[in-house]
C-alpha positions as CSV (number, residue, x, y, z in Angstrom):
1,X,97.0,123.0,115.0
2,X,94.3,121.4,112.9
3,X,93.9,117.4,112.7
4,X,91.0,116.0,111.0
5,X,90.5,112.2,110.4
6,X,88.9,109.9,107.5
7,X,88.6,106.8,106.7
8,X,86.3,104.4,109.8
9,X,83.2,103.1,109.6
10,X,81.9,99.6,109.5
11,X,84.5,96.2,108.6
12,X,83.8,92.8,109.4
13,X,86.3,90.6,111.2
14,X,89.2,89.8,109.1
15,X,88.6,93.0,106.8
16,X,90.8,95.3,106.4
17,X,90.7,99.4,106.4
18,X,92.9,102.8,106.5
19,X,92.2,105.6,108.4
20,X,94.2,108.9,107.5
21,X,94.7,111.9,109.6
22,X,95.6,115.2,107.6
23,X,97.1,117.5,109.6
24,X,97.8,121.3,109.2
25,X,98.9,124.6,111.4
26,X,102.8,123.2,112.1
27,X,105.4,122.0,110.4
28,X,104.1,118.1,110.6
29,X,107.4,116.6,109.1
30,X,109.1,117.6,113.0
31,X,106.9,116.1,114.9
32,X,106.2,112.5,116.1
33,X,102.5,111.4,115.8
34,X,100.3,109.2,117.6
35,X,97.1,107.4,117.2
36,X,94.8,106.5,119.7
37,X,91.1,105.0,120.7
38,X,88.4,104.7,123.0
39,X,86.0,102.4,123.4
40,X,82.7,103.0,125.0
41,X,83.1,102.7,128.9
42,X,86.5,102.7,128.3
43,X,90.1,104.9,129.1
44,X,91.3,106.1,125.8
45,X,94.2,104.6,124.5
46,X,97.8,104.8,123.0
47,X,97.5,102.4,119.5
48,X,100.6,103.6,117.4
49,X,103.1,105.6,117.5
50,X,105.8,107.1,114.8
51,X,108.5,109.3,115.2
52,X,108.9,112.6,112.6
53,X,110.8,110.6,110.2
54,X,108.8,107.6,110.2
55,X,112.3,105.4,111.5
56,X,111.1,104.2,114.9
57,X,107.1,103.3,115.6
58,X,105.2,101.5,118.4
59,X,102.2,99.9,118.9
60,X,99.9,98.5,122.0
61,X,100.3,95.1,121.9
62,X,97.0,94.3,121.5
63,X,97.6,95.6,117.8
64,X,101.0,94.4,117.1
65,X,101.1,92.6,113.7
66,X,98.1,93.8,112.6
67,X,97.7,97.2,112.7
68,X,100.4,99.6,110.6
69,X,100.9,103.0,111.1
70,X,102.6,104.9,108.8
71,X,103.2,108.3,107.5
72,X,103.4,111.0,103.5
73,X,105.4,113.9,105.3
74,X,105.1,115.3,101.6
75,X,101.1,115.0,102.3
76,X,101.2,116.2,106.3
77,X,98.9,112.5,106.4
78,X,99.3,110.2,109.0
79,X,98.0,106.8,108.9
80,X,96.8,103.6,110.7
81,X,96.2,100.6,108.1
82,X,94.0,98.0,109.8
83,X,94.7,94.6,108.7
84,X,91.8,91.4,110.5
85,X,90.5,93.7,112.6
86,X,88.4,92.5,115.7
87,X,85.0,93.1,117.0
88,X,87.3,94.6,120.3
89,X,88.6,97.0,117.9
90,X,85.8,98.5,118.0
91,X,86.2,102.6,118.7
92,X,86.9,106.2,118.1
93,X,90.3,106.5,117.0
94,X,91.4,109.9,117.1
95,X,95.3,111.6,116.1
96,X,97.4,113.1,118.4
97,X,100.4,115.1,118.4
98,X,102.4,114.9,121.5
99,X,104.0,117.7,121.1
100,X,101.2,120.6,120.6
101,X,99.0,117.7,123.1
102,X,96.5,118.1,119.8
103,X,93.5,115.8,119.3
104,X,91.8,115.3,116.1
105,X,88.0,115.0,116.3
106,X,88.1,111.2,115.8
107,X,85.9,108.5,113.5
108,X,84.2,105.5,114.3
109,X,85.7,102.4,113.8
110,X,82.9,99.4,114.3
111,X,84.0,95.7,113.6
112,X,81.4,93.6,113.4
113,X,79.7,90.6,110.8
């Protein structure tokens, strides 16, 4: 099992950005996927979640109505769409498959102006 995630770096308040998470060694179309952070000092996480089909997701309240995840089974990509992020969105957010208990390496997501 093999995630690897794109798309963090630095966004000012309000901004906007996608990370994706390509994933490869199952058959990612059967599995529910998760994404998840940790800020520094912090526990990590649960942000989103989305079940193999895409037809039930979840999110940490904290996120709800901003954040979006979503998922291109035809891609094996996973993603979180960040809509006015906040400077306490600040983290690594990594991907996670329950199911194989798989963790991507993660990417830095830093909100600031």
């Amino acid at each position: 099992v093999q995630l690897v995630e794109s798309g963090g770096g630095l966004v000012q308040p309000g901004g906007s950005l996608r990370l994706s998470c390509a994933a490869s060694g199952f058959t990612f179309s059967r599995y529910a996927m998760s994404w998840y952070r940790q800020a520094p000092g912090k526990e990590r996480e649960l942000v989103a979640g989305i079940t193999s089909t895409g037809g039930s997701r979840n999110y940490a309240d904290s996120v709800k109505g901003r954040f979006t995840i979503s998922r291109d089974n035809a891609k094996n990509t996973v993603y979180l769409q960040m809509n006015s992020p906040k400077p306490e969105d600040t983290a690594v957010y990594y991907c996670y498959v329950p199911r194989f208990a798989s963790w991507g390496q993660g990417t830095q997501v830093t909100v600031s102006s």
